[in-house]
C-alpha positions in Angstrom: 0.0 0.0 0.0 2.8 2.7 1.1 4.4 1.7 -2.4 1.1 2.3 -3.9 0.8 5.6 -2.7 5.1 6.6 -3.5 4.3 5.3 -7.2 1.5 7.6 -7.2 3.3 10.7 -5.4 6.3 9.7 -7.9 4.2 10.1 -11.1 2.0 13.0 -9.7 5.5 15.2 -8.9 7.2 13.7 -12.5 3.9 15.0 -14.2 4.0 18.1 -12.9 8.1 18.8 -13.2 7.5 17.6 -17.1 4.1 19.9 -17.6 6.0 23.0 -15.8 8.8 22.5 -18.3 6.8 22.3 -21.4 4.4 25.2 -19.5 8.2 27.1 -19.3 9.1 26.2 -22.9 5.8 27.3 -24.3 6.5 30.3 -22.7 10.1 31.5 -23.8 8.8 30.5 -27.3 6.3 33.6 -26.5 8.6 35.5 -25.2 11.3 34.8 -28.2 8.5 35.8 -31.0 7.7 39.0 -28.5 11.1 39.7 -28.5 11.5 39.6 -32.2 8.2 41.5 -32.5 9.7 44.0 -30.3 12.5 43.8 -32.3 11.5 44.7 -35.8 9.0 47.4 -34.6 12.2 49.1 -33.2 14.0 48.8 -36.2 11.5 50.8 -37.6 11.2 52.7 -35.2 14.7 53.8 -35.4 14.4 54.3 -39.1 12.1 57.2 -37.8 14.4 58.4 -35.7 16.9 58.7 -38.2 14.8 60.3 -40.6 13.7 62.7 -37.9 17.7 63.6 -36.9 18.5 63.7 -40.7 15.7 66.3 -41.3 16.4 68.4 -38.7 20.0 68.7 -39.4 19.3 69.3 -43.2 16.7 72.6 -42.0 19.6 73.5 -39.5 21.9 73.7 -42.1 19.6 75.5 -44.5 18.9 78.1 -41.8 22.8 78.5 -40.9 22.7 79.6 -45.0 20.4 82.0 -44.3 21.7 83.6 -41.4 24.8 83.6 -43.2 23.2 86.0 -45.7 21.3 87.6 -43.2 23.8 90.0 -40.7 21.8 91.3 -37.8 19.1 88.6 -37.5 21.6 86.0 -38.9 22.9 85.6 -35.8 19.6 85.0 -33.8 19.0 82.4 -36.5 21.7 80.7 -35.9 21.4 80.3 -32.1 18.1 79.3 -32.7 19.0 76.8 -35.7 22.1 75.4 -32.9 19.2 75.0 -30.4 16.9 72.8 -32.6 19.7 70.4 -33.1 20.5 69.9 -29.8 17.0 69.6 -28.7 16.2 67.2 -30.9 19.4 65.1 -30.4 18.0 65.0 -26.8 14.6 64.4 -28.2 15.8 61.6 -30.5 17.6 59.7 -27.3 14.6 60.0 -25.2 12.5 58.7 -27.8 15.2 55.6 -27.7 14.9 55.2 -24.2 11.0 55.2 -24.0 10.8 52.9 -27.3 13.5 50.7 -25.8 11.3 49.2 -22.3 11.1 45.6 -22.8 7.2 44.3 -22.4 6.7 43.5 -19.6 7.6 46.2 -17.6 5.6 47.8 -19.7 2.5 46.1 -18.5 4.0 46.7 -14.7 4.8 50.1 -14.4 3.8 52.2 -18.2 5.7 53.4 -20.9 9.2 55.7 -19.5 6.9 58.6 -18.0 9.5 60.5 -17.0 11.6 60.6 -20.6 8.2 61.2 -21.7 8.0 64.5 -19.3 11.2 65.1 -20.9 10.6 64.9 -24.3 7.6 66.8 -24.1 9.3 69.8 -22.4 11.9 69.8 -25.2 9.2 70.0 -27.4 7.4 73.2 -26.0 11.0 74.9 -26.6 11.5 73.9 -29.7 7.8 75.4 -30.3 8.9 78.8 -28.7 11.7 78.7 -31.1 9.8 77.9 -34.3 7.6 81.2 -33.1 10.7 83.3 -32.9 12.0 82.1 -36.6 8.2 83.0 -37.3 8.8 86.4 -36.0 12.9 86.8 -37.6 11.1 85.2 -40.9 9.3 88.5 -41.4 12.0 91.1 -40.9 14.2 88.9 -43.7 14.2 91.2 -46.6 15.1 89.1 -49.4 12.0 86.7 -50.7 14.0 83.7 -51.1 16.2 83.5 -47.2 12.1 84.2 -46.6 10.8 81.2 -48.5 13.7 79.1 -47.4 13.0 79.8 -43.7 10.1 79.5 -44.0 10.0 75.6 -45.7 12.9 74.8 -42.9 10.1 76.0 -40.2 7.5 74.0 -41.9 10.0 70.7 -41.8 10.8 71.5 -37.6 6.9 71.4 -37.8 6.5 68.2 -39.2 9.3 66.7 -37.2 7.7 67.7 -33.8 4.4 66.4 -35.3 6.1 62.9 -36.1 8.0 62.9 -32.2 4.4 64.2 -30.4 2.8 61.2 -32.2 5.3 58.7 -31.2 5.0 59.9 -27.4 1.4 59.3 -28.2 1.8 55.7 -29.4 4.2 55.1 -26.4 1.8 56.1 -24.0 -0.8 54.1 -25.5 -1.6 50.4 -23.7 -2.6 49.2 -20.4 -0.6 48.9 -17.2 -1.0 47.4 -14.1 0.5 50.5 -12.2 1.1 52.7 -14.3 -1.2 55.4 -12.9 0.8 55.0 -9.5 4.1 56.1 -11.8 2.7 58.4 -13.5 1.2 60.7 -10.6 5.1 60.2 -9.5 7.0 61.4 -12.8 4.9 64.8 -12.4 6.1 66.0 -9.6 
């Protein structure tokens, strides 16, 4: 009888070792096609990214021509032009950083709320500055520095379009405590 009952208990526990190990393997095989899911939408995602730097630097080097041409405001334009780059260097690594949170902390704790925080102040500057080319745009004498600002504005436009709808996608999804994290990475 107490044999009976080992051979059972013996079975029971070799059952249950051999169904948690295909359980486990089943699960890395999730986690491996997540992974690579993960994987390939960052890839594009840093595509965008490198669009986004690439057309930034090409406005900033289009405005440095005009403020070359340009003496007295040239030299606002120029700062301002310096700024953008920076900022969106800093914008562009954020991004990284909130794109690059694996899944499942994700579900835990949200997307990177404060890099978001971040991003988005960035962003409000790099508004401001786009209002003060605005403003230098109309004391620019010459119609063509004019129509070349103001197509390097319009592409700073679009880029903080594409970087306010990728903070937008990031944020999207639920989380188990997110809320808690993000009432944190506000103050």
């Amino acid at each position: 009888m107490n044999s009976k009952i080992l051979v059972a208990s013996l079975l029971a526990v070799a059952f249950l070792f051999v169904g948690s190990i295909y359980v486990n393997a089943g699960m890395q095989n999730q986690q491996q096609k997540q992974g690579e899911d993960q994987q390939i939408q960052n890839n594009g995602k840093n595509g965008n990214l490198t669009q986004r730097r690439s057309q930034v630097a090409n406005a900033v080097q289009e405005m440095l021509q005009v403020a070359e041409r340009n003496g007295g405001i040239g030299e606002q334009i120029r700062t301002i032009a310096q700024n953008q780059n920076q900022n969106q260097e800093k914008i562009e690594d954020s991004l990284t950083k909130v794109q690059k949170r694996n899944t499942f902390t994700r579900f835990i704790v949200g997307p990177n709320y404060g890099e978001i925080n971040n991003t988005q102040k960035i962003l409000e500057q790099n508004r401001q500055h786009i209002e003060q080319l605005n403003q230098i745009k109309d004391q620019i004498i010459d119609q063509v520095d004019q129509q070349q600002l103001l197509e390097q504005i319009q592409a700073l436009e679009q880029t903080n379009l594409e970087v306010e709808s990728s903070l937008g996608e990031a944020q999207k999804g639920f989380s188990l405590l997110g809320w808690l994290f993000k009432a944190f990475s506000r103050q």
